[in-house]
N, C-alpha and C positions, 0 to 999 in steps of 0.2 A: 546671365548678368553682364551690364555694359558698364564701363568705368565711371560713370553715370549717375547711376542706380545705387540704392541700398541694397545690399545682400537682401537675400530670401533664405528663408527654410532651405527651399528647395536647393540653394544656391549647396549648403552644406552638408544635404542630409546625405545616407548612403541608401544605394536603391540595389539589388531589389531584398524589399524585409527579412529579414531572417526570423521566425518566430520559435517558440517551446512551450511547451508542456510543462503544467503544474508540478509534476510527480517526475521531469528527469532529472538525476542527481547532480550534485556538485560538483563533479569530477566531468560529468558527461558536459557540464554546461559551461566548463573551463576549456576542455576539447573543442566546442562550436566557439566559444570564442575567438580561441588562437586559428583556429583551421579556417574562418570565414577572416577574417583578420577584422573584427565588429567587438565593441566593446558594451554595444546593451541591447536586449533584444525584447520584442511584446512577450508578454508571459497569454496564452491563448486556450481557453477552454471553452468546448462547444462553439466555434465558432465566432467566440464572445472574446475583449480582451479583458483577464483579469486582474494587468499589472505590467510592470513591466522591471527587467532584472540586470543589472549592471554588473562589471567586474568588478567597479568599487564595492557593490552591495557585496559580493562574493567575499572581500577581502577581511569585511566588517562583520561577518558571519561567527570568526573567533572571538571577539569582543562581544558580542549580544548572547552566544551560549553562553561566556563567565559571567555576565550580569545575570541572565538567568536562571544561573545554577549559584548565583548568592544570593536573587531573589528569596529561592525556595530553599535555601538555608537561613533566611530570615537576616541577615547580616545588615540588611540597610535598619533593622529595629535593636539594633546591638546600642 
């Protein structure tokens, strides 16, 4: 980028990709966080991307289990 120019993608993004696995846990995905120093990574299965998973999603993880578990106590029909 020249003082010039609009930023790019490329101008910001980090290289090179960090990716993970569907199925590694919560704890394992807070570890690649901190250790690559990257805050969201392609979630990748078969090759294929099937997502992609942030620290913020991470942090919002205790908030959508208690929605979920008043879901299925019926509480939003009280």
């Amino acid at each position: 980028m020249n003082r010039f120019s609009e930023p790019l993608a490329q101008d910001a993004m980090s290289a090179p990709v960090w990716s993970t696995l569907p199925d590694l846990s919560v704890d394992q995905l807070e570890q690649e966080f901190v250790c690559r120093g990257i805050s969201a990574m392609p979630v990748v299965e078969h090759r294929q991307i099937v997502g992609i998973i942030s620290r913020s999603d991470l942090m919002l993880l205790p908030v959508l289990w208690a929605a979920i578990e008043c879901c299925s106590n019926s509480c939003w029909n009280s």
